[in-house]
N, C-alpha and C positions, 0 to 999 in steps of 0.2 A: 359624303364624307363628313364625320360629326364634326374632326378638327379643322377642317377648310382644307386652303393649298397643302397643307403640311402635311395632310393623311394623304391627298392624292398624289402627292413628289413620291412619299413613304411609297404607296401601292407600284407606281411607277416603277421605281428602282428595287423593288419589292425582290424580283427575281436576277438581279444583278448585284454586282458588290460597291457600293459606296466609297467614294477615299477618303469620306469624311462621314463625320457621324451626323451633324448640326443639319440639319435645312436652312440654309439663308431666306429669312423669311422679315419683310419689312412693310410697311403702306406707308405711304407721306402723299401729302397736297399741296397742288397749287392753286387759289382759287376754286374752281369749280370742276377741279378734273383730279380726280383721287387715283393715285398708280399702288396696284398691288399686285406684289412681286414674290414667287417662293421658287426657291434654285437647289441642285445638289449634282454633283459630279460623279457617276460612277465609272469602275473600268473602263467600258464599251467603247467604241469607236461611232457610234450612231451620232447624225446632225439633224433629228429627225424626231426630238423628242422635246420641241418646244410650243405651248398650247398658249394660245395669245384669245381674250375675249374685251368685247366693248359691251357697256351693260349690260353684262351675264350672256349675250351671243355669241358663241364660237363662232372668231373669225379665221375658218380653216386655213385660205390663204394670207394670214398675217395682216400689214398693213403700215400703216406710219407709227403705230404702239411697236411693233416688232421691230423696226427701222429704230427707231430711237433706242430699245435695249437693248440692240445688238451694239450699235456703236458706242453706248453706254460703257457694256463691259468690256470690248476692246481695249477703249480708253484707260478705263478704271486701272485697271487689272495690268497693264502696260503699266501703266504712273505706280505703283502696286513693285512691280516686278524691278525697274529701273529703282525705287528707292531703295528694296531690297539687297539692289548691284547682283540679280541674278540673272542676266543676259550675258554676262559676258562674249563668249564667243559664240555663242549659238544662234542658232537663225532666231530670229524676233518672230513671237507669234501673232500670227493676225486673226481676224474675229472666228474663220470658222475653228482653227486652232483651242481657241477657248470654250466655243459650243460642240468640240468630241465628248462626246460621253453625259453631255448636259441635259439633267432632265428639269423642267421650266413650266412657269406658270406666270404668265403676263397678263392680270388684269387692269383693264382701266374704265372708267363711271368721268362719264362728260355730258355737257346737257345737251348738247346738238350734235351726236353726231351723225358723220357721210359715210355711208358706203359705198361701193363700187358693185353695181350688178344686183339685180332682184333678191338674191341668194342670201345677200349681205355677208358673205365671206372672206371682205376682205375692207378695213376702215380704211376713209379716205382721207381723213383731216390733218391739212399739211401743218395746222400750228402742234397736232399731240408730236409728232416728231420729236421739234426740242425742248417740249414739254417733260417728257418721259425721259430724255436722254437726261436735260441734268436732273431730274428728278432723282433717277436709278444714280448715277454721277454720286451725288451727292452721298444717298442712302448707303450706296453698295461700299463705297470707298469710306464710310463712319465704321461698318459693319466689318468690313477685312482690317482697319486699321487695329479694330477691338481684338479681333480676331486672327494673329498673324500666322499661324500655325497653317490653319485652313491656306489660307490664301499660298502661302508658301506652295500647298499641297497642289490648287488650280493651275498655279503657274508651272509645277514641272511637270503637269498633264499636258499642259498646252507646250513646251517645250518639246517633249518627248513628240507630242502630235507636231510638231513644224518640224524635226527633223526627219520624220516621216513622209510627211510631206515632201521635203528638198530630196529626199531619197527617189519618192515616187516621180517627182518631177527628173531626176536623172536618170531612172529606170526607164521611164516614157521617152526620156530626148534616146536617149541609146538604141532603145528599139525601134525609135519613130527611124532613126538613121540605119537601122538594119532593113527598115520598111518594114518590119513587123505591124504595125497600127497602122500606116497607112489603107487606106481601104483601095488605092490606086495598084497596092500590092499583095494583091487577097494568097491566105495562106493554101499551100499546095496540095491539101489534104480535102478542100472545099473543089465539090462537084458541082458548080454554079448552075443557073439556069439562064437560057437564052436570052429572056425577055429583062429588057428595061424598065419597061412599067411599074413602079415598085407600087402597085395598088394591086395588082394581080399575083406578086410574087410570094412568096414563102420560104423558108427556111428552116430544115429538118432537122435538128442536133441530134446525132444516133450515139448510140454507146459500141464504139468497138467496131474494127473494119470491116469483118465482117456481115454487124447489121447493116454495116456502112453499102457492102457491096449489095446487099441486097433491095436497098433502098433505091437507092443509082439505077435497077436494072428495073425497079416497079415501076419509077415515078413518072409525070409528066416534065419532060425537060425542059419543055418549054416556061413552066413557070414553078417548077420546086425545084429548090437546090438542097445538096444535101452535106449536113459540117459533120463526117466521125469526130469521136473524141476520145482517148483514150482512157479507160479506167474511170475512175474517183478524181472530179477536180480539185482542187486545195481549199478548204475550209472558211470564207471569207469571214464568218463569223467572226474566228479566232486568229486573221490574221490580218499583219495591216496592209491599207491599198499598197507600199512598195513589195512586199512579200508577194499578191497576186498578181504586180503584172508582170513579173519576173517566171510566174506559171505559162509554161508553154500552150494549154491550150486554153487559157481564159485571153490569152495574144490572141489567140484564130480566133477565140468568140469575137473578142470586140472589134477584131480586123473585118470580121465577115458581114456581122451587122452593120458596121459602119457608120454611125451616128459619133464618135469619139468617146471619151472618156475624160472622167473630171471637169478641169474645167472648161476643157476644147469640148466637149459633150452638148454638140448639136442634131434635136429629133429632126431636125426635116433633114437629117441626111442621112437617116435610117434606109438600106436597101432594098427593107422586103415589111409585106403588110403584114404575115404574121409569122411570128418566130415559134417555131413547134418543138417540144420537148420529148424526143419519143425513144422510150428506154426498156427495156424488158421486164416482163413482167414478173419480177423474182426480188428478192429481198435486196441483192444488189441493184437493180433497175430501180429499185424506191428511193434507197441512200443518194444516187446518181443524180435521182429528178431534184431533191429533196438540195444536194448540195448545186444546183445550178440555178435554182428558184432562189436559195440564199445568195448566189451571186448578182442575179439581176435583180433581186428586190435590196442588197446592200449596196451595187455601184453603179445599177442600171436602173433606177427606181422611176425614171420620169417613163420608161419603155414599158412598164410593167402597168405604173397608173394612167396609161392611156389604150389599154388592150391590146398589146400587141403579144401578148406571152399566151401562150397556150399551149397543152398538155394532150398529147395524141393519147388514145385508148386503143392498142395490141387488141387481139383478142386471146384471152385463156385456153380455150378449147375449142376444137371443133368437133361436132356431133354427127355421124352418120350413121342411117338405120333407115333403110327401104327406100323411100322416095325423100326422103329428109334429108339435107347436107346444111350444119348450117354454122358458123364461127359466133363465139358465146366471150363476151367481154368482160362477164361476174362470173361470180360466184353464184349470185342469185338468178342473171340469166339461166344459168348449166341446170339449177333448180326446175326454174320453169319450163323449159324444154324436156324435162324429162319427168314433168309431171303430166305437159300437154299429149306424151309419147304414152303415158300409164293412161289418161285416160282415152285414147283414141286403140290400145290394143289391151290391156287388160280390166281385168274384174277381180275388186274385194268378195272375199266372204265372210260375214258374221254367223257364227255360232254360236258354242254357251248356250245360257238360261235362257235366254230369250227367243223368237222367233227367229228363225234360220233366213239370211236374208244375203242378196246380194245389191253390189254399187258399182255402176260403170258410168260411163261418162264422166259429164258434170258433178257428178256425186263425189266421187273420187276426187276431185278436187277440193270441195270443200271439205271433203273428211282430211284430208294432209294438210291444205292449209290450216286448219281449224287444229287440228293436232300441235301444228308447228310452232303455232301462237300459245295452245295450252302449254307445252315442254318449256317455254322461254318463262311465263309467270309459275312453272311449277320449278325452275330453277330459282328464280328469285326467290320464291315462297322460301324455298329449301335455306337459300344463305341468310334468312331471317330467320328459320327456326324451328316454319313450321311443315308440316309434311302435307301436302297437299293430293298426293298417294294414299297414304293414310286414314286423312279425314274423306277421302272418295269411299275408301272400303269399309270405313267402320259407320260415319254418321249422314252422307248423303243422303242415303235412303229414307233418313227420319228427318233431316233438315230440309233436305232438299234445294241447298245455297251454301256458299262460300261466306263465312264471318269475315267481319269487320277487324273486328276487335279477338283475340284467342289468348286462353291463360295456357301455356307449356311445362311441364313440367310432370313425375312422377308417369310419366309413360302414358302421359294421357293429354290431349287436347280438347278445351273446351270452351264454348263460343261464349262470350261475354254478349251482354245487351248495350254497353255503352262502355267506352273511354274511362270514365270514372268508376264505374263497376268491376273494368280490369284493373285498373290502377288500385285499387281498395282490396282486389282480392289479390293481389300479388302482395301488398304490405302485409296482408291477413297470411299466406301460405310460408313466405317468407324464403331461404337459402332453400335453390334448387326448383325453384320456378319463375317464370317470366311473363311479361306481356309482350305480344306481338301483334302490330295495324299493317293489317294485309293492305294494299292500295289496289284500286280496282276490283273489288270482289265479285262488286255486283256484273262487271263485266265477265270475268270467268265464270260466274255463278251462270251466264245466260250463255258462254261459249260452250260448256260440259252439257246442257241442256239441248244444245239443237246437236251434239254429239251423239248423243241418247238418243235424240228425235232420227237420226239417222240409222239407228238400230246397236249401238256400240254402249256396251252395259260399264256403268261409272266407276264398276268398282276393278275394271281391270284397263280404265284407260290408259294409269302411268306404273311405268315400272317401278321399285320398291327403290329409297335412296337413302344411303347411312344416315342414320338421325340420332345416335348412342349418342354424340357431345349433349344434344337437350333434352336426352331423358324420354325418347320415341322409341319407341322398339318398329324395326323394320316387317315388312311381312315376305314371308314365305314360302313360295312359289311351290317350292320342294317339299310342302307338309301334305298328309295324307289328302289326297284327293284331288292335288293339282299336280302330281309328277307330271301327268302324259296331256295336260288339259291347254292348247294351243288352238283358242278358240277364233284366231283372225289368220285369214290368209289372202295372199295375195299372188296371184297369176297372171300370167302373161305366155301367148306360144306355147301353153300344154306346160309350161312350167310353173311350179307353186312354192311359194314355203311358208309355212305357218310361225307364228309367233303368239306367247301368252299375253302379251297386253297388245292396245293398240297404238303406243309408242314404237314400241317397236318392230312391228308390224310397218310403218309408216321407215324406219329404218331398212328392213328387210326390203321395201319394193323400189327404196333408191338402187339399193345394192343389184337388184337383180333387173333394172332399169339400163344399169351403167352396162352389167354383161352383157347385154343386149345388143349395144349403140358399138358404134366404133368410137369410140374416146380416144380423142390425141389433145395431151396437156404441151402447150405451148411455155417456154419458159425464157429462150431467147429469140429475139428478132432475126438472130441469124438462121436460125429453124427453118423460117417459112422461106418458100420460093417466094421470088421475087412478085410475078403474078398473086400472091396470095397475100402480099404485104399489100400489093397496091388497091386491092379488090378489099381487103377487111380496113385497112388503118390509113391510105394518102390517097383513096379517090374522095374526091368534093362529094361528089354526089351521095354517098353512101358511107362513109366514114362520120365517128364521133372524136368532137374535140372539145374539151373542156378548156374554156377560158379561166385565165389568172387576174381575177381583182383584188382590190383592195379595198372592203366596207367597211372594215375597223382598224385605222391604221395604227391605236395604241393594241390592240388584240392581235396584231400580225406582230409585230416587233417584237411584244411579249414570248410569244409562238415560236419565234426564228431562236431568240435567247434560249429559252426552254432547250426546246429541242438540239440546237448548233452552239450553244453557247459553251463555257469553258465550266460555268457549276456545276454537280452531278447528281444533287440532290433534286432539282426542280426534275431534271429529265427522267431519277426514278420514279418520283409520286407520281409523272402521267404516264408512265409505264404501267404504273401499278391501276391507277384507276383508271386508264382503258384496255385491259390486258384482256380483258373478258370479253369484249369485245371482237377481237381477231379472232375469225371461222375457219382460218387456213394457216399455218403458222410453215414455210418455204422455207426451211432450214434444213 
């Protein structure tokens, strides 16, 4: 970051809203131990967004520099609030109170210091403690004095978060007194499992009674338990802890797992070794997963950074056809099953211009793959401009390679020799033409080449795709001497269908692939029998789970905001720029 702390608070809160405009941003010394300090408040509720280092080492778990800022601006901010006289009746806020919403940057440069552990992730030196406190002391309390506006603004953050607080603490007494959180009084809805060993056990959260009964009647009872849940849980994102624990089944979650919550929030009394997330495979089943990972990574976070969270994998589909039975977890699995199905009973044919030839087996594999890879850079090609159909039918033959470099425009594409040679003839052509740098050329140049080498003529590998916006004129299939001209086919069982390019062609033998197979799309858990829940998605032996970590913890946070957050603009732009991305859209 060129401006130091202050760009990286900015990036930080980048995707959240501010209550203040300034970054509180200061350095002072004491002798030989320099504290630098950059602070900003936004909306959020996050306690989790404070980055402490000792000569430029992240010390991930904090240490005596974090120890002393904390109680720094407790302090401060309190002496701050009482000369203000804006305490009056409300609960007094205490330090985490002032660290909701706080995005932070605690540097400190000492000439000796200790760490704790090989890792050095966490400083050990008990004199930076009250070094740092009244340092910050001093600093923070010059800086709000200057500034009373701000401070005004921190303090009824941290108000609002302690009455919150006092809420959440009488929402908990009340429930603890209903036995709701108690885990001695697990909720009625939770289908336990026999065993006590909580190193063998597990815990299934399903979506809906349903999945719920199906689950129940798969599993091993002896050591899966299984928690229905109803619907969509409450958004923790955008709500405060009193708001979620007044949610009926974020009670059962935290009754079930059992380790507590806040500050009673004890891991060794966690009941089961892995907590499993397993939701249907449909656009609700993603929201489902999607708002329970935001619950345990905003209340349950110490559960989540020690691996206990993890995400069961349904299967999609199941494929039968002859001796073949088998449950498909992708998209791309369904792909491959039904390509390994093409090349074990059918055969391509090339005709056209060239020698008449055919591909079975292995061949047929690498022609679809090899295809499937060409259609994805002749897409890309395409949202840059240039036509990659086009340049196959008109100049392959004489180049014999994909450009680097292509000037666009007047209905014609033409390969430049270099960067600077397009750039100079694009100034030279002027309105109504363009430059375009293909990426990877040389790789599609040698993908379309062992396509060839497999007998499949270049100029009808891709289909024709609108190119009017840059001045490409499309080609046409339908002009004299290609009406009837469907030079690839594809068979299987005495059945064929031809197609004019070999895109398509490769479309035609999914389709007539899928007729084939007995295809059943899976979409809820409650679908499957029981036996088939247990056999594809809760046997050990043979089931996939994908573990929940955490490698970038300012990159997940960011992510959680994004996505769960209350702004609407961050969550359209990744809308927008992974939209292309989704090969099934379950709506």
């Amino acid at each position: 970051f060129p401006d130091g702390l202050e760009a990286f608070i900015r990036e930080i809160n980048a995707k959240r809203s501010p209550i203040y405009d300034e970054v509180i941003r200061f350095e002072t010394q004491i002798d030989d131990v320099v504290v630098d300090v950059a602070m900003q408040h936004n909306d959020g509720y996050s306690q989790e967004q404070i980055f402490t280092f000792a000569n430029n080492i992240n010390t991930h778990h904090g240490g005596t520099h974090l120890s002393g800022f904390r109680s720094a601006l407790t302090r401060t901010l309190n002496k701050f609030s009482r000369d203000m006289k804006m305490l009056k009746n409300d609960s007094t806020p205490d330090g985490k109170d002032y660290q909701e919403g706080l995005a932070a940057v605690v540097s400190v440069k000492l000439s000796d210091p200790q760490f704790e552990g090989q890792t050095k992730e966490k400083l050990g030196n008990t004199e930076i403690e009250g070094i740092v406190q009244s340092l910050v002391n001093e600093a923070l309390g010059r800086w709000i004095d200057m500034n009373p506006a701000v401070g005004k603004k921190i303090v009824n953050k941290a108000l609002d978060a302690a009455r919150a607080r006092d809420a959440a603490r009488k929402a908990r007494d009340l429930t603890r007194r209903k036995g709701l959180l108690s885990s001695g009084s697990l909720p009625g809805k939770l289908h336990d499992c026999r065993s006590r060993n909580k190193d063998e056990t597990e815990l299934f959260i399903v979506e809906g009674d349903s999945a719920g009964g199906s689950a129940k009647g798969g599993r091993d009872s002896m050591i899966q338990a299984i928690l229905p849940i109803k619907g969509k849980i409450l958004n923790t994102e955008k709500a405060r802890v009193d708001k979620a624990l007044q949610h009926e089944e974020i009670q059962a979650i935290i009754t079930a797992v059992g380790a507590g919550f806040g500050d009673e929030f004890d891991l060794d009394k966690i009941r089961y070794s892995r907590i499993i997330i397993m939701t249907d495979a449909d656009v609700d089943g993603s929201h489902i997963r999607t708002l329970l990972l935001t619950f345990f990574y905003r209340h349950l976070n110490e559960i989540v950074k020690n691996g206990y969270i993890y995400v069961a994998q349904p299967p999609l589909y199941r494929v039968k056809w002859k001796s073949r039975d088998e449950y498909i977890v992708t998209e791309e699995g369904l792909d491959e099953i039904l390509i390994d199905l093409a090349c074990e009973h059918g055969t391509i044919r090339l005709g056209g211009s060239g020698e008449k030839k055919e591909l079975t087996g292995e061949e047929i594999r690498e022609a679809v793959l090899g295809m499937q890879k060409l259609s994805k850079f002749n897409e890309r090609y395409h949202n840059r401009g240039f036509s990659l159909h086009h340049w196959l039918l008109d100049s392959w033959g004489v180049e014999g390679k994909v450009p680097t470099n292509v000037l666009v425009g007047g209905g014609s594409q033409k390969a430049m020799n270099s960067l600077e040679e397009l750039t100079a003839a694009v100034e030279s052509k002027g309105e109504g033409f363009r430059g375009v740098e293909l990426t990877k050329a040389e790789e599609v140049s040698e993908l379309i080449q062992s396509l060839v080498t497999l007998g499949f003529d270049a100029a009808t590998l891709l289909p024709e795709m609108e190119m009017d916006r840059f001045g490409v004129p499309t080609f046409d299939f339908s002009r004299e001497g290609f009406e009837h001209l469907k030079p690839y086919r594809f068979g299987v069982d005495s059945v064929e269908e031809g197609s004019s390019t070999a895109a398509e062609m490769i479309d035609e033998l999914f389709l007539l692939m899928k007729s084939k197979v007995a295809l059943t799309r899976f979409k809820g858990l409650g679908e499957m029998n029981p036996d088939q829940l247990w056999e594809t998605t809760m046997d050990p032996s043979r089931r996939t789970l994908f573990e929940v970590t955490i490698d970038d913890s300012q990159a997940t946070d960011d992510l959680f905001v994004k996505l769960m957050g209350t702004e609407v603009a961050p969550r359209r732009e990744y809308i927008e720029k992974h939209a292309l991305e989704a090969r099934e859209l379950d709506i």
